[in-house]
N, C-alpha and C positions, 0 to 999 in steps of 0.2 A: 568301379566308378572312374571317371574323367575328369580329370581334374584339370582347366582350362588353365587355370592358373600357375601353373606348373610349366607349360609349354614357353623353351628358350630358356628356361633358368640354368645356370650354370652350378651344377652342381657338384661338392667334390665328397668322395664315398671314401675314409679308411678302410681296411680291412677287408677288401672287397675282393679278393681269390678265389670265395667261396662261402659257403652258407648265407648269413643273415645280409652281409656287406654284399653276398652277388647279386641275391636278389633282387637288394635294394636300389644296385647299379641300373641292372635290367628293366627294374618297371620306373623308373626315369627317364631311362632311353627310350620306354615306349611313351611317355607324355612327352616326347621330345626336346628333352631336356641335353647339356651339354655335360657330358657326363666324368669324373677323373676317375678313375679304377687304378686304384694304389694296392700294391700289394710289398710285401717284403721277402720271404724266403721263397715263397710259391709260386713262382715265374708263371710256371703253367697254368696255374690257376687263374691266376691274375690275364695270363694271355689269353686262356677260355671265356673270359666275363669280357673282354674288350672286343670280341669277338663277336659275343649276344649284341652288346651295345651296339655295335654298329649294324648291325642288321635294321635298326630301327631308327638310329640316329647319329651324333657325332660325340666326340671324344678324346681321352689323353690318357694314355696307361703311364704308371707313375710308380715307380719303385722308391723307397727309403725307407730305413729303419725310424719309427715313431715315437721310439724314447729316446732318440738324438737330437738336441736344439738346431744344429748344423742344418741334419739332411731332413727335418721336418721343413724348415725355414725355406730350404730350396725345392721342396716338392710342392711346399703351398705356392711360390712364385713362379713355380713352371707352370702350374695347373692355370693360376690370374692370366699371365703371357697368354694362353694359348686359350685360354673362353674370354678373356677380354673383361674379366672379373669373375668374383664369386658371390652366389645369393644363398645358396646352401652347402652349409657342412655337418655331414654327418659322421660325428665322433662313433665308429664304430670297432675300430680297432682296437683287440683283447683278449686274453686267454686265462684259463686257469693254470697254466703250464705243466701243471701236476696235483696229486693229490697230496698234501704234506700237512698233519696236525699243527697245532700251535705247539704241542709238546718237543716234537722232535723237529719241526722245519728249521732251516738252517737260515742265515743272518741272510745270505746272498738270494736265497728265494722270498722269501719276503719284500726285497725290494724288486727283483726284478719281477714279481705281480703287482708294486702300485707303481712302478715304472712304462710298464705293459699296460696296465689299464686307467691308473690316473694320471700319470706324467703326459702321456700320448695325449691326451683329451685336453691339459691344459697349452700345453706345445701346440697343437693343430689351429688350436681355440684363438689365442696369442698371435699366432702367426697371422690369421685369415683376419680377423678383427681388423685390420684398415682397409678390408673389401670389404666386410662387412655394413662398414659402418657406411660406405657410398652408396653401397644397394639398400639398404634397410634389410636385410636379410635374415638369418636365422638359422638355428643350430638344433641337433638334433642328436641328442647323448644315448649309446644303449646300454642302458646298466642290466640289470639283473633281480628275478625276484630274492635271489642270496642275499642282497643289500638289505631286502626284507625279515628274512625268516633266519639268517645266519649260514644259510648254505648246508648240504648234507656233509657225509664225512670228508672231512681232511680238504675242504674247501673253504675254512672259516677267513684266511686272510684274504682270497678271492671275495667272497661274502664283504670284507667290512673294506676292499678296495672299491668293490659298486656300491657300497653303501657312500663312500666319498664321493663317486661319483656322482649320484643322486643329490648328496648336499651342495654340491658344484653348481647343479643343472640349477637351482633354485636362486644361490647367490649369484650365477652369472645374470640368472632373468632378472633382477632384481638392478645390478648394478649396468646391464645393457639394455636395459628399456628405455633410458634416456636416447639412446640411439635409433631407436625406432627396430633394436632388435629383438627378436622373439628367440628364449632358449626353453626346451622343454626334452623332457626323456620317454625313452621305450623302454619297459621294462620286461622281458620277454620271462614264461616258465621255463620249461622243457622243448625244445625246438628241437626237430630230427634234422639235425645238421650234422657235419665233420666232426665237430666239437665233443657231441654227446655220443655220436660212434666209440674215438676217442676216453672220454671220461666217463660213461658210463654205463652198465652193465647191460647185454638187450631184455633179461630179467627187471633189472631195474626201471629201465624204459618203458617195460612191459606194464611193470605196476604204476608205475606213476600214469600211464595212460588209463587205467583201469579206476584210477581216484577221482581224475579229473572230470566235474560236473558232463564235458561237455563230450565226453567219450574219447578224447584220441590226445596227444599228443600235437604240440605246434608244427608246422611248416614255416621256413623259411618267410614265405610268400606272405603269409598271417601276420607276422612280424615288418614287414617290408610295408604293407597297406597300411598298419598303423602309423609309419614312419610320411608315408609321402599326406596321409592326411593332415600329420601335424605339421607339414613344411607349404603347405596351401592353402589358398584366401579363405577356406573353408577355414582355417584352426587362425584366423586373426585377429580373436583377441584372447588368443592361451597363449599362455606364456610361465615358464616356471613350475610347470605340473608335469605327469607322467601319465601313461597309458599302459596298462599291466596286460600284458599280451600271454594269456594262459589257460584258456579255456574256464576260466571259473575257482581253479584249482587253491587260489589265496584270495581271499574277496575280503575288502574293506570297509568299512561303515562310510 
């Protein structure tokens, strides 16, 4: 689908090196959108996805660590400088960092998973909100269905970090609707990204593809389309809700 409404938005993507953040980069760039491709440790990554983007459009690759107020603070100002404001932010930036129980997790992992995925989202969020609030604009949180079900093993503090996320996404639509802004989340299953290479087994992967009503495991891309619908005149008047991105696999009343 084409979303008319999407062309010239200035749009700035976290996380966007790779998996759900590239995608997301990419098919903005093809609605012609102005696109920020932030990335942190993965240069190359981040240099690959600005690469796509411009094949279709224009853009700003943007490095900074996103649990630091400093260098979020100047990533979101170089990205405003250089599109000449912001309409969209998509809080995408996250990781499970590892697999660690509540029993045995250590004091310092613990914070750096809600510093990694909630600190980042309120930092980005913070920051862009006085662009925000000129364009009317809107935000776009991607939590996780762990926020829902608690996460598989040794990912529970991951789990109850997107589950903060999710109550974020609700109290920010709430307290930004005066603004004429719209916040809402994606909440993706299983997506065959980096990520789940990464943290999970191709067994595992295997089986969860095997449960899922709709036969396969997510793509990136699955994940990406739900995002740019919620950020377009088509989704104006959601605001504060989520879209469970999983083939069927957790379904709610």
């Amino acid at each position: 689908m084409t979303y008319d409404s999407l062309k010239n938005k200035k749009v700035l993507v976290t996380g966007s090196s790779s998996g759900i953040g590239k995608a997301t980069a990419i098919m903005f760039a093809q609605h012609s959108g102005f696109v920020g491709v932030h990335y942190f440790r993965t240069k190359k990554g981040g240099e690959e996805t600005f690469e796509q983007v411009k094949k279709n459009s224009d853009g700003i690759l943007l490095c900074a660590d996103v649990r630091h107020e400093t260098q979020v603070n100047e990533m979101v100002e170089q990205f405003a400088q250089a599109a000449g404001g912001i309409d969209i932010l998509v809080n995408n930036a996250g990781s499970l960092i590892d697999r660690q129980s509540f029993e045995t997790a250590t004091l310092q992992y613990h914070e750096d998973i809600y510093a990694t995925n909630v600190r980042s989202t309120f930092l980005a969020t913070k920051a862009a909100l006085p662009h925000l609030k000129k364009s009317k604009g809107n935000i776009i949180n991607i939590g996780s269905v762990a926020g829902h079900n608690g996460g598989a093993g040794g990912s529970g503090i991951y789990a109850a970090a997107k589950a903060a996320v999710a109550t974020e996404t609700m109290a920010m639509a709430k307290e930004f609707a005066t603004y004429g802004i719209r916040v809402n989340s994606v909440m993706p299953g299983l997506i065959e990204t980096r990520f789940h290479e990464k943290f999970s087994t191709a067994q595992r992967r295997k089986e969860v593809a095997e449960q899922t009503p709709l036969g396969r495991n997510g793509t990136a891309e699955d994940v990406a389309k739900a995002i740019l619908f919620l950020a377009s005149d088509q989704a104006s008047f959601i605001t504060g809700e989520y879209i469970a991105v999983n083939g069927g696999l957790y379904v709610r009343a």
